[in-house]
SEFI-645995 format. One record per residue: x, z, y of N, C-alpha, C in turn; residue in three letters. Coordinates in steps of 0.02 Angstrom, whole numbers. Last residue first. Example, Ala and Ser with C-alpha at 12.3 -4.5 7.8 and 13.67 -1.06 7.14 Angstrom:
residues 2
     n.c1     n.c3     n.c2    ca.c1    ca.c3    ca.c2     c.c1     c.c3     c.c2   res
      642      354     -112      684      357      -53      645      394        2   Ser
      660      390     -284      615      390     -225      660      390     -165   Ala
//
This chain:
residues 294
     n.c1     n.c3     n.c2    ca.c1    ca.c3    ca.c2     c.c1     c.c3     c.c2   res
      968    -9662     6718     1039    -9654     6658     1082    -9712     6699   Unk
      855    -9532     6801      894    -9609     6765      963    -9607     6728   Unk
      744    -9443     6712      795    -9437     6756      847    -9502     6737   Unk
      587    -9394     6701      636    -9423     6644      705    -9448     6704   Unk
      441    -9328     6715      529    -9313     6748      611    -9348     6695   Unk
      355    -9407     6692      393    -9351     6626      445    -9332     6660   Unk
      315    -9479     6784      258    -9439     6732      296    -9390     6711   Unk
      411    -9548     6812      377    -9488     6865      354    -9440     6839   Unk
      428    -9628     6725      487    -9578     6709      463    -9525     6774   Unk
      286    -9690     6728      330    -9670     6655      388    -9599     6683   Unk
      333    -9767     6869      274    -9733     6834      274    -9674     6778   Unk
      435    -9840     6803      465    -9779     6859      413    -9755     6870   Unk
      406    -9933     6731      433    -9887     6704      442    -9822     6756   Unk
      331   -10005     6828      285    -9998     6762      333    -9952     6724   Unk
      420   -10059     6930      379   -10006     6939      351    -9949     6879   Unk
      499   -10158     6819      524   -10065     6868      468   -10044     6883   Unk
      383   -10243     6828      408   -10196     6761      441   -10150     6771   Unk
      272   -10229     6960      335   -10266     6918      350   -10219     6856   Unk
      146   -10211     6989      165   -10291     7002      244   -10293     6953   Unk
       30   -10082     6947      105   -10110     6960      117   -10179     6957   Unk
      -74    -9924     6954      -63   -10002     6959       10   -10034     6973   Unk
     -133    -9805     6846      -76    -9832     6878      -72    -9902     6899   Unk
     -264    -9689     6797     -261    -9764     6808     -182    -9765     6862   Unk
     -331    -9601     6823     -291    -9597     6773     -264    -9676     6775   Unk
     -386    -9559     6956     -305    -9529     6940     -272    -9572     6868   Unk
     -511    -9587     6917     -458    -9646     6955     -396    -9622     6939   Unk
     -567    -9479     6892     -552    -9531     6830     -507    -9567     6867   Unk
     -600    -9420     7015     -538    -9413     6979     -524    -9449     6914   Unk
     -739    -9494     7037     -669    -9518     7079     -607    -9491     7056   Unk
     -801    -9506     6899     -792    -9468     6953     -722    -9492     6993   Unk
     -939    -9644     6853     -876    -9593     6836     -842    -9561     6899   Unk
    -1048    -9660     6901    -1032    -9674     6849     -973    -9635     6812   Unk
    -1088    -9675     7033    -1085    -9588     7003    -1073    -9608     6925   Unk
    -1069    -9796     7104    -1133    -9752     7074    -1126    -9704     7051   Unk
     -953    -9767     7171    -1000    -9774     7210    -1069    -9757     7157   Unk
     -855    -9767     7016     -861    -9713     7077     -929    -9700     7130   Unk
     -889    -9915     6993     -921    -9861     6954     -902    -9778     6993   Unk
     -845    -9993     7119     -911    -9965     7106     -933    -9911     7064   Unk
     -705    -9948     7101     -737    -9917     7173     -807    -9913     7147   Unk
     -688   -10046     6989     -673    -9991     6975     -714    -9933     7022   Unk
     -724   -10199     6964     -744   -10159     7009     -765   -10075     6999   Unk
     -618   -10282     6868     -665   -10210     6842     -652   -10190     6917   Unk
     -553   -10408     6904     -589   -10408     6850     -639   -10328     6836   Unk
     -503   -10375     7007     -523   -10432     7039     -575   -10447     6951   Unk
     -414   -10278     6975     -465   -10272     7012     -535   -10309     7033   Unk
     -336   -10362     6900     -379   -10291     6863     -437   -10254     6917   Unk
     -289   -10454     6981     -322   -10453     6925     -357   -10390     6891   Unk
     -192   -10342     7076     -249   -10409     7100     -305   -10434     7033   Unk
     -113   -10288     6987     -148   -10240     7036     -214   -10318     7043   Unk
      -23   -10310     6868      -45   -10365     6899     -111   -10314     6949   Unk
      -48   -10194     6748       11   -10249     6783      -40   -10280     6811   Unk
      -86   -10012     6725     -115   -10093     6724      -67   -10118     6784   Unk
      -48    -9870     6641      -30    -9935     6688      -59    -9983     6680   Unk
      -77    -9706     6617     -129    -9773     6608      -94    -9834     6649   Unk
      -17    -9598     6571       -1    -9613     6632      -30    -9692     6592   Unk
     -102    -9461     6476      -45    -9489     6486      -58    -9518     6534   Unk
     -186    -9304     6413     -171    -9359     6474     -103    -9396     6480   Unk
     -225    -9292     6259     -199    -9279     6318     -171    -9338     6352   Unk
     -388    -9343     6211     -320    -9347     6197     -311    -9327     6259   Unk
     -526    -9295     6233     -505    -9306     6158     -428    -9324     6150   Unk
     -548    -9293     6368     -518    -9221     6339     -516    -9254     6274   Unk
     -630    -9398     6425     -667    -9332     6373     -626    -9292     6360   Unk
     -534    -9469     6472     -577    -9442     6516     -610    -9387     6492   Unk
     -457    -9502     6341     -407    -9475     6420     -476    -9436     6456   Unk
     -547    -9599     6283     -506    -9542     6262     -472    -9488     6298   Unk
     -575    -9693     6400     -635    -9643     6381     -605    -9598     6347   Unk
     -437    -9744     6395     -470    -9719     6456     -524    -9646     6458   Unk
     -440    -9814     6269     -397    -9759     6283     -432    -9706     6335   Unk
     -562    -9901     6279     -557    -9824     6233     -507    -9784     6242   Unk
     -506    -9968     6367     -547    -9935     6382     -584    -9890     6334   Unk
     -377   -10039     6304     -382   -10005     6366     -441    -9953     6377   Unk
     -483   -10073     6183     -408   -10064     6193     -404    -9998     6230   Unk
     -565   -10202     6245     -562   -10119     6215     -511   -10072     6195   Unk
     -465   -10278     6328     -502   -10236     6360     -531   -10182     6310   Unk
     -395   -10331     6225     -340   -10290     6258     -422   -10241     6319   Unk
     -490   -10410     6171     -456   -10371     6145     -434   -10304     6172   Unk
     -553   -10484     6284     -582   -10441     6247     -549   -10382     6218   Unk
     -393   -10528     6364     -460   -10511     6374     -485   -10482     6315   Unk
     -263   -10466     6492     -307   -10485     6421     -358   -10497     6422   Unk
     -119   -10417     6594     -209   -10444     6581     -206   -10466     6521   Unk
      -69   -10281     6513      -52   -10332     6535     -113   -10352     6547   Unk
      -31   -10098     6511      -77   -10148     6480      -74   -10201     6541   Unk
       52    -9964     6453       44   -10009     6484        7   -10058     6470   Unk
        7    -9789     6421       -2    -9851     6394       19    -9908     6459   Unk
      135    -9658     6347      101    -9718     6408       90    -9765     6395   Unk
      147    -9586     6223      162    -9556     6277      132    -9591     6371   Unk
       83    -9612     6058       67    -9641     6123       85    -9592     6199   Unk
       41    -9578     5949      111    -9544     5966      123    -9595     6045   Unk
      -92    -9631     5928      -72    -9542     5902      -28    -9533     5926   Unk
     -131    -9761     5994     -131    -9710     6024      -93    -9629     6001   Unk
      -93    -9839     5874      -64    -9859     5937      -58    -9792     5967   Unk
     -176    -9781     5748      -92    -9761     5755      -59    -9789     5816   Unk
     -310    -9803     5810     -285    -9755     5821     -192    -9715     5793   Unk
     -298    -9957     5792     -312    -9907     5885     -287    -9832     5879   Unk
     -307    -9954     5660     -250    -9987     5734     -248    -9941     5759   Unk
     -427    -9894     5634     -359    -9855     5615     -308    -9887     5642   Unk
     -498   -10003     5702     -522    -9932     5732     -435    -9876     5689   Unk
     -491   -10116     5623     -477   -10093     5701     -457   -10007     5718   Unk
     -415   -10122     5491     -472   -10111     5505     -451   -10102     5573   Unk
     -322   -10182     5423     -377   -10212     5430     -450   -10230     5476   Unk
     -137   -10233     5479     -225   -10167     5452     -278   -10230     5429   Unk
       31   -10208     5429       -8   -10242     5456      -78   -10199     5431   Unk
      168   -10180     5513      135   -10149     5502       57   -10199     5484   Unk
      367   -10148     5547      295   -10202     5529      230   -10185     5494   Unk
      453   -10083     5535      384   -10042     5584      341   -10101     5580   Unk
      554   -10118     5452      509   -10081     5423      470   -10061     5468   Unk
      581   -10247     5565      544   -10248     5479      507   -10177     5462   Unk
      543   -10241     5729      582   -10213     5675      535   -10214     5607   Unk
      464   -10398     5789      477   -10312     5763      522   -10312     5711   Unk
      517   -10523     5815      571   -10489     5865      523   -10409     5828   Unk
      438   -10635     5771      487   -10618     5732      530   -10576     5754   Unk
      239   -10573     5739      278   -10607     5769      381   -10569     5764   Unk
      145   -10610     5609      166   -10534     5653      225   -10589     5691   Unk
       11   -10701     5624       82   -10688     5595      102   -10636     5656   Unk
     -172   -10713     5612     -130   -10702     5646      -67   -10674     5621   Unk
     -292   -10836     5562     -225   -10810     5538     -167   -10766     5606   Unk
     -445   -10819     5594     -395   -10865     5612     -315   -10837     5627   Unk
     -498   -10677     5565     -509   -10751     5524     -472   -10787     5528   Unk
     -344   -10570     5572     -425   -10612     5592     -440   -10666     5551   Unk
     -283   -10393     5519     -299   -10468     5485     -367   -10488     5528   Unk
     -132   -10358     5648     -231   -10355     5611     -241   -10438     5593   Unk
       21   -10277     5672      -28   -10352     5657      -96   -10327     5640   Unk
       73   -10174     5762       21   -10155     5708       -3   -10225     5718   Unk
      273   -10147     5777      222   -10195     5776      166   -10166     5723   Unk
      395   -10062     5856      338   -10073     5800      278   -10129     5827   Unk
      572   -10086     5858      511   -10076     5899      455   -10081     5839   Unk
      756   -10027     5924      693   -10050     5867      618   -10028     5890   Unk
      867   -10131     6031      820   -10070     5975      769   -10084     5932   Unk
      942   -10219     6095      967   -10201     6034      927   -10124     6001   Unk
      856   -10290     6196      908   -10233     6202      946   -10201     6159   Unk
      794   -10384     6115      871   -10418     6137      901   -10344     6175   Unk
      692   -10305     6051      734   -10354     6007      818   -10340     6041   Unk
      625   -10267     6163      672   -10204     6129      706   -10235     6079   Unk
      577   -10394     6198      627   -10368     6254      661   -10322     6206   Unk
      530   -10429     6103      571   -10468     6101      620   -10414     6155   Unk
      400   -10335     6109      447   -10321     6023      515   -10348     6053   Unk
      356   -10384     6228      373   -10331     6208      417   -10301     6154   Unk
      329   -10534     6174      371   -10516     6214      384   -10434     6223   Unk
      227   -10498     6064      294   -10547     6083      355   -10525     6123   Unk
      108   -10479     6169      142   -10422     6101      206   -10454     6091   Unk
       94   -10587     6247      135   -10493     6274      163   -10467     6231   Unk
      121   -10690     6127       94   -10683     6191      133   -10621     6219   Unk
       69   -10628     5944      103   -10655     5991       80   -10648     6083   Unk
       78   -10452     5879       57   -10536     5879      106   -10581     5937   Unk
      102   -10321     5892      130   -10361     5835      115   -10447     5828   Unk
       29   -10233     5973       -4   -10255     5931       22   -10314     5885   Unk
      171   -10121     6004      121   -10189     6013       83   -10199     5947   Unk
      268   -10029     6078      218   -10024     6001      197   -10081     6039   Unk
      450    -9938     6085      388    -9978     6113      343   -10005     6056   Unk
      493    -9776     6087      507    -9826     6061      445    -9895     6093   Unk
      590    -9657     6189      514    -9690     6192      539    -9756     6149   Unk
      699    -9518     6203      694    -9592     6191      608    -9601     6170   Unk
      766    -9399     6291      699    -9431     6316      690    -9520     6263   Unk
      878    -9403     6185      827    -9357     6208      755    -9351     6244   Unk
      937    -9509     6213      911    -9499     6155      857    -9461     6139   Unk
      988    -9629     6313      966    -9547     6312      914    -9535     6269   Unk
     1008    -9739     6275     1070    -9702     6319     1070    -9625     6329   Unk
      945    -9797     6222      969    -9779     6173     1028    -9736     6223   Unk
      804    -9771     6328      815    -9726     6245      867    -9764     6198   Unk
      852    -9860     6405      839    -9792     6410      867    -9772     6373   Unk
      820    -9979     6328      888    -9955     6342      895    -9877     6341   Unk
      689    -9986     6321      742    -9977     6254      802    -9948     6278   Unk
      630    -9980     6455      621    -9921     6400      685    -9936     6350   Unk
      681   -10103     6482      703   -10068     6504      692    -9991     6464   Unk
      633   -10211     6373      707   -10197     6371      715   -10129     6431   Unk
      492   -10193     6409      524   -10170     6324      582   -10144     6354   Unk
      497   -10251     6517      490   -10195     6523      504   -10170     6482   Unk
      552   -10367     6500      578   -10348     6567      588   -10265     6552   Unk
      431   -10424     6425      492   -10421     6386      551   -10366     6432   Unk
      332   -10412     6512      303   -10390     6470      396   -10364     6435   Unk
      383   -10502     6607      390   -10443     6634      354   -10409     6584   Unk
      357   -10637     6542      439   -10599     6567      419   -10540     6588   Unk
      249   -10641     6532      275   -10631     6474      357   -10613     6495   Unk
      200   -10660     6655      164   -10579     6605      208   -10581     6554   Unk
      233   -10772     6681      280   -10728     6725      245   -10659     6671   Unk
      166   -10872     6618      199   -10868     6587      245   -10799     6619   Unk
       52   -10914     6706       50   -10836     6676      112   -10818     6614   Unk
      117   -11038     6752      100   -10979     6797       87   -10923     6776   Unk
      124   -11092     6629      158   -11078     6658      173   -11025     6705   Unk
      -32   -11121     6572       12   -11076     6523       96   -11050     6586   Unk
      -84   -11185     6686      -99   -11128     6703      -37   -11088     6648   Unk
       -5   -11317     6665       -2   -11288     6717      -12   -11211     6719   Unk
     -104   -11313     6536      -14   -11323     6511       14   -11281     6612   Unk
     -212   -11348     6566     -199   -11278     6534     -121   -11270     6538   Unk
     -212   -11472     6642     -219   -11404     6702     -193   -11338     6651   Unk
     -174   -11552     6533     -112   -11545     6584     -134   -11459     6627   Unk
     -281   -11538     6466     -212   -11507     6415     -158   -11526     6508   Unk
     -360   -11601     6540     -389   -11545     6529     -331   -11504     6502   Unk
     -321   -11720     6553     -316   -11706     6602     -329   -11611     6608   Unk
     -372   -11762     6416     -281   -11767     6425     -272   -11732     6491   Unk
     -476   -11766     6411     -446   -11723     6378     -392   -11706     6402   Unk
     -489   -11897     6486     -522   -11804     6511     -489   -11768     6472   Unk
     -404   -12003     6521     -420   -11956     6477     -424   -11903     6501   Unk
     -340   -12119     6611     -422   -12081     6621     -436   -12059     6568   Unk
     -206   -12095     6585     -213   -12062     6643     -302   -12069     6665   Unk
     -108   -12113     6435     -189   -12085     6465     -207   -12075     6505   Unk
       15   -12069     6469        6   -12137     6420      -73   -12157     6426   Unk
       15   -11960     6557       41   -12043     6584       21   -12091     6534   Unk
      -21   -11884     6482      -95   -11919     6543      -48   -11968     6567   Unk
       62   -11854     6395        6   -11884     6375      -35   -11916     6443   Unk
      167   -11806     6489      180   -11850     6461      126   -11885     6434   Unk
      124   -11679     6535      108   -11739     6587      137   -11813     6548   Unk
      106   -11606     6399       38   -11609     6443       49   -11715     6488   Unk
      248   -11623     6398      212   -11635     6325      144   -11659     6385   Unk
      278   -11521     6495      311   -11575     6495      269   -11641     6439   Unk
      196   -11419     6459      191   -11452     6537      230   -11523     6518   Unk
      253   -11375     6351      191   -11381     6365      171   -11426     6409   Unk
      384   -11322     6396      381   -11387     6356      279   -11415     6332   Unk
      352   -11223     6454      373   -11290     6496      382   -11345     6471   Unk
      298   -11137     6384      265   -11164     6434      285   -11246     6462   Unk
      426   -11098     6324      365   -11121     6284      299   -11170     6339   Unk
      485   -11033     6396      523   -11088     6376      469   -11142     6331   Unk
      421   -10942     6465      420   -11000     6490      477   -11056     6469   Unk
      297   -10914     6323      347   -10884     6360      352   -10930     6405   Unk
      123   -10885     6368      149   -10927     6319      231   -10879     6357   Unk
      -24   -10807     6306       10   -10792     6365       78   -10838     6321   Unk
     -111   -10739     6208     -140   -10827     6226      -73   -10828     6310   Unk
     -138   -10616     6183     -119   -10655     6147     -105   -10727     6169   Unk
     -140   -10498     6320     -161   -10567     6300     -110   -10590     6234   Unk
      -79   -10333     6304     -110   -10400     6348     -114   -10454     6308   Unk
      -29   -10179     6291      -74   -10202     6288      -63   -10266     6324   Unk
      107   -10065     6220      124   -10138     6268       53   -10181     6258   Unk
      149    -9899     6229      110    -9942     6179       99    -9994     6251   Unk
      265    -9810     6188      238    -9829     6228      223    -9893     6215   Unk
      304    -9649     6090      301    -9722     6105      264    -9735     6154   Unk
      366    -9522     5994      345    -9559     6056      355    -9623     6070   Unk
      434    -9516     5866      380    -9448     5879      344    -9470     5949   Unk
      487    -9562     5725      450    -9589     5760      391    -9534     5789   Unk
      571    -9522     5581      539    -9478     5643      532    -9497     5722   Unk
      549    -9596     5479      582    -9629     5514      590    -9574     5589   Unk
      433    -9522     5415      498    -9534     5370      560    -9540     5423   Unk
      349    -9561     5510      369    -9502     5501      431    -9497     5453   Unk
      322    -9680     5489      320    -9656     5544      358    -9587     5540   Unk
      280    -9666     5348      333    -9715     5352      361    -9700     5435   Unk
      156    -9596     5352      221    -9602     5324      265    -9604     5337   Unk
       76    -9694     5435      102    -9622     5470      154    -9613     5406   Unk
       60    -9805     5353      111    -9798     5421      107    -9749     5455   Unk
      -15    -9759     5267       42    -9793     5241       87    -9793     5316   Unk
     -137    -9682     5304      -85    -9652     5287       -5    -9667     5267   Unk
     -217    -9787     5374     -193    -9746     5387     -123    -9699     5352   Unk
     -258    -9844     5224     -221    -9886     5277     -197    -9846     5362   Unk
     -276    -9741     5146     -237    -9778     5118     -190    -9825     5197   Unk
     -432    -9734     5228     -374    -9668     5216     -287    -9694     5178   Unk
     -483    -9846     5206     -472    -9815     5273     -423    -9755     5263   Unk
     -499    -9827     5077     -463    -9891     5101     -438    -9869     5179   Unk
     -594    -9727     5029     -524    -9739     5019     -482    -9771     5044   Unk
     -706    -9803     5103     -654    -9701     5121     -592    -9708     5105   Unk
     -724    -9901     5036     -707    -9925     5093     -666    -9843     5125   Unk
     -765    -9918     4911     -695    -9870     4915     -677    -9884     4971   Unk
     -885    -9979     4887     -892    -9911     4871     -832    -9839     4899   Unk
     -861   -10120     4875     -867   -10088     4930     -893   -10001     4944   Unk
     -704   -10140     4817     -763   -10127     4780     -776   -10072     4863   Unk
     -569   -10151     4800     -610   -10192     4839     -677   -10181     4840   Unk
     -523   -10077     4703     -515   -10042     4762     -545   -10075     4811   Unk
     -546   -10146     4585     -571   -10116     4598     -586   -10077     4677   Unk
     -453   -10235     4607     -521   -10278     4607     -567   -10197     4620   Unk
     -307   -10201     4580     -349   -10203     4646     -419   -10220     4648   Unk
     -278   -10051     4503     -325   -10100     4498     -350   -10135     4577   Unk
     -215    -9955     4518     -166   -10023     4496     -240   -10070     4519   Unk
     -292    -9824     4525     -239    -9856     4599     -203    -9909     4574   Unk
     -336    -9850     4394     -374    -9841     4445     -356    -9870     4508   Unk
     -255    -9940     4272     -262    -9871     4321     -292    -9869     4362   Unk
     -379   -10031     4177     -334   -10022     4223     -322    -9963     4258   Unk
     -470   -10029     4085     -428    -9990     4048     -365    -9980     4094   Unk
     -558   -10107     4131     -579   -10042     4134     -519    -9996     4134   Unk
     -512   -10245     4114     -509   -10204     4192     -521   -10133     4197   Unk
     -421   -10270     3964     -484   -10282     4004     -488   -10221     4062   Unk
     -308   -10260     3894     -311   -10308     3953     -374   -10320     3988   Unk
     -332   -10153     3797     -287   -10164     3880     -288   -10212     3932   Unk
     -402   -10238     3742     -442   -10170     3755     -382   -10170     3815   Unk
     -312   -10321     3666     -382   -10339     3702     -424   -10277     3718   Unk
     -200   -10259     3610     -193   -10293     3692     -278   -10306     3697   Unk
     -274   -10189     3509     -247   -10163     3566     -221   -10180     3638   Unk
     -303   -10313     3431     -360   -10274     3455     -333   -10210     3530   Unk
     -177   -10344     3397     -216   -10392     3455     -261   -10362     3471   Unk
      -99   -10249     3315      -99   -10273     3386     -144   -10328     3450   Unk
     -229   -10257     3220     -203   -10192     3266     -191   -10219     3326   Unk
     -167   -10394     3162     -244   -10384     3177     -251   -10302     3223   Unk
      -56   -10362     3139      -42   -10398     3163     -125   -10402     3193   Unk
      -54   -10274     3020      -35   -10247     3091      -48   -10298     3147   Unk
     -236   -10266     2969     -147   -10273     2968     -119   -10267     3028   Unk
     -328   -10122     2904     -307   -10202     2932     -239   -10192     2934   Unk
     -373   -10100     2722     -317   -10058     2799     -316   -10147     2855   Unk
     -426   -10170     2626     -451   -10132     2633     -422   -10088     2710   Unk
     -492   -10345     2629     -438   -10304     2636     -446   -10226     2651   Unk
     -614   -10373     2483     -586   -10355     2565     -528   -10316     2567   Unk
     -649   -10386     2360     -594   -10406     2364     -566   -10403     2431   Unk
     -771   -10313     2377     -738   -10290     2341     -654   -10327     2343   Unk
     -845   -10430     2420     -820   -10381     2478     -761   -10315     2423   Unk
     -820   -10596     2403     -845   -10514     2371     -794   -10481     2405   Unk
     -765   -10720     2425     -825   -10667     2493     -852   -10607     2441   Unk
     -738   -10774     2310     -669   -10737     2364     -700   -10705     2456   Unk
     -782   -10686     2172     -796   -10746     2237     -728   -10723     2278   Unk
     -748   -10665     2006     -769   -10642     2073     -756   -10698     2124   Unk
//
C-alpha cells in the first residue's frame, strides 16, 4: 500500500489538530461577544446603540455618586489665564524686537495683547467655581457642584476654581478633529469624555440648576441658545440664564430687536441675567433659590 491510501488515514484527528481548529474559529470576529467586539459596535448600523451607551455611562456614574445639582460654566476655549498670557506678551514683544518689520511678528504681539485683556474671563470664570464650591461644602444642603465642558480657557478655569476650593467638579470633554485634552483641575471620576454633541448638551443641562455663560463663540453660542429655546418652550424648567460681561453680549445679540420684531416676547427677556462680576453671577443664583449666605 501507498502511504496516500486513504485506508491508511488517520482515522480520529489529533488533539493537537482539534486545538488549532478551535482557536481558528475563536479567533475570527464572528465568534466575538457582541458588546466585546469593538469593530462591530462601529458599524454604522449601532449608531442607537452608541448614543444610548454614551448617555448612559455618565448618568450612572452621576448617580452612583448622587450628583443631583449643578451649575454648568459656558465660554471660550481660546481665553488664556494671566499667568499664561503674560508669558505670551512677553515671548510676542521679544520676537518683534528681533523682527520689528515682521507682520507676523506684529500680528502674535496685538493677539498676545488681546490674550491678556480677556485674560480677566478666566479669573472670574475660576472666582466663580471657587465661590459655588465653597458654598456647597459649608452647606451641604443647598450644595451645587460646577460642570464645564472639560477643555481649556473658561472650562479651565471653572474645574480650577472648584480644584483650589478643595471640591469636586465635572468635566464633559468632546472628541474634535483637532485633539482636545480634558483639562488637569476635573475631578477624575467626573471626567467624562462624548462624541456626540447633542448627549453633551444634554448631561450639561439634565441636573443643571443655572447656567452661567462667559463670551464664546460658536460653541458656547449653541450652547446658550438651546438652553434658552429649552427654557422658552417649557421643555425644561426655568432656571436663572447668566451672561458675564453685560457690554459684549449685547454688543454681540441685539436682544431689544428680536422683541421689536415680535420674534420673541418681551418676557423671554426675564430669562436672561446680566453680570460684570462673579459675586454678582452667584448672588443671581442664591436670589433664584433663596439660598441664604454662609
Amino acid at each position: 500500500m501507498t502511504a496516500n491510501n486513504p485506508l491508511d488515514a488517520r482515522h480520529l484527528s489529533s488533539a493537537s489538530e482539534a486545538l488549532a481548529q478551535a482557536l481558528e474559529l475563536q479567533g475570527h470576529p464572528s465568534y466575538r461577544l457582541a458588546f466585546a467586539d469593538s469593530e462591530f459596535l462601529m458599524e454604522d448600523e449601532l449608531r442607537p446603540v452608541r448614543l444610548q451607551l454614551e448617555y448612559l455611562k455618565p448618568q450612572l456614574i452621576l448617580e452612583q455618586h448622587k450628583v443631583k445639582a449643578t451649575v454648568v460654566v459656558f465660554g471660550s476655549a481660546r481665553f488664556s489665564s494671566p499667568e499664561q498670557a503674560a508669558l505670551q506678551l512677553a515671548h510676542a514683544q521679544q520676537q518683534l524686537k528681533l523682527s520689528p518689520d515682521d507682520a507676523s511678528a506684529q500680528q502674535a504681539l496685538q493677539h498676545a495683547k488681546r490674550q491678556v485683556r480677556t485674560s480677566r474671563y478666566y479669573v472670574e470664570a475660576q472666582r466663580f467655581a471657587e465661590l459655588v464650591t465653597r458654598h456647597s461644602q459649608q452647606s451641604p444642603k443647598s450644595a451645587l457642584m460646577i460642570i464645564s465642558g472639560g477643555g481649556p480657557g473658561v472650562m479651565e478655569a471653572a474645574n480650577r476654581g472648584a480644584y483650589q476650593a478643595g471640591g469636586k467638579s465635572i468635566g464633559l470633554n468632546i472628541v474634535l478633529p483637532h485633539e482636545q485634552r480634558p483639562n488637569p483641575y476635573i475631578t477624575p471620576e467626573f471626567c467624562f469624555q462624548f462624541h456626540y454633541f447633542a448627549i453633551r448638551k444634554m448631561h450639561f443641562l439634565q441636573r443643571a440648576r443655572a447656567l452661567v455663560a462667559f463670551p464664546g463663540g460658536f460653541g458656547t453660542l449653541d450652547e446658550l441658545f438651546e438652553t434658552l429655546t429649552l427654557l422658552q418652550t417649557g421643555k425644561a424648567s426655568k432656571v436663572p440664564v447668566v451672561l458675564f460681561d453685560e457690554q459684549f453680549w449685547r454688543k454681540l445679540i441685539n436682544f431689544d430687536l428680536l422683541v421689536e420684531e415680535g420674534l420673541i416676547s418681551p418676557q423671554d427677556l426675564q430669562l436672561i441675567h446680566f453680570v460684570d462680576s462673579a459675586e454678582a453671577a452667584w448672588q443671581v443664583i442664591c436670589d433664584s433659590y433663596q439660598i441664604p449666605p454662609v
